[in-house]
N, C-alpha and C positions, 0 to 999 in steps of 0.2 A: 248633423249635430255639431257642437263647437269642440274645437280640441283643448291644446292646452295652452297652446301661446295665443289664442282668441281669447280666453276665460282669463288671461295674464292680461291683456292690453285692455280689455274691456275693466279688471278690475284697475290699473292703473290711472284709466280717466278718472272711474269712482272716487280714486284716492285724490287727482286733483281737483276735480271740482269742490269734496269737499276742503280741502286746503284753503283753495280760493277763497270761499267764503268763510271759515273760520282761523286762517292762517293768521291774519296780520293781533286776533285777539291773543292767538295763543300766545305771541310772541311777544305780544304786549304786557303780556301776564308772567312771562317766566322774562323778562327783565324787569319787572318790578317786584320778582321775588328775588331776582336777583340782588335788586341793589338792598334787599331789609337786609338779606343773608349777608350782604357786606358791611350794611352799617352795625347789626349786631356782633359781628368777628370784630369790628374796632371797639365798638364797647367794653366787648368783654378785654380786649388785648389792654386799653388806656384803666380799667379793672383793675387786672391781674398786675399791672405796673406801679400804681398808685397803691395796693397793699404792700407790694415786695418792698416800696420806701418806707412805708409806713412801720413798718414793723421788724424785728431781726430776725433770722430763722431763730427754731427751737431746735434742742439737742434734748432726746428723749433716754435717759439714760436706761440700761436693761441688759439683762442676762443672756449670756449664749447660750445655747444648748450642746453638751457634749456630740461628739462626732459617733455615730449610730455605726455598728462593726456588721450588722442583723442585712442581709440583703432580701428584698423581697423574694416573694415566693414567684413559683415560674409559671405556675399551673394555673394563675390568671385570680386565684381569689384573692381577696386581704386579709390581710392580716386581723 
């Protein structure tokens, strides 16, 4: 019967052959996702730039909340 480093080598042809014939699309496929994924990060970056001139920040003006003296409980419920 086979052992385990027969059932290792025999799977690792498996794996090449199939490489072989579907290797060169994979790769051809994850660099052309690659480059959308880059042309969309400049999009959004030349975006994000063209707002920041466009406009001033905003100042949201609002209340603090007093400093709470109360410590949670230990015993794991809430309050």
């Amino acid at each position: 019967m086979f052992g385990l480093s027969e059932l290792a080598i025999i799977l690792i042809v498996v794996i090449a052959i199939v490489l072989a014939k579907k290797g060169p699309e994979l790769a051809r496929n994850a660099g052309k996702s690659a480059r959308i994924l880059k042309a969309e990060a400049r999009a959004m970056k030349e975006a994000e730039e063209k707002q920041g001139t466009d406009t001033p920040p905003r100042v949201i003006q609002g209340e603090t909340m007093p400093n709470r003296t109360e410590h949670p409980p230990t015993d794991g419920s809430r309050p």
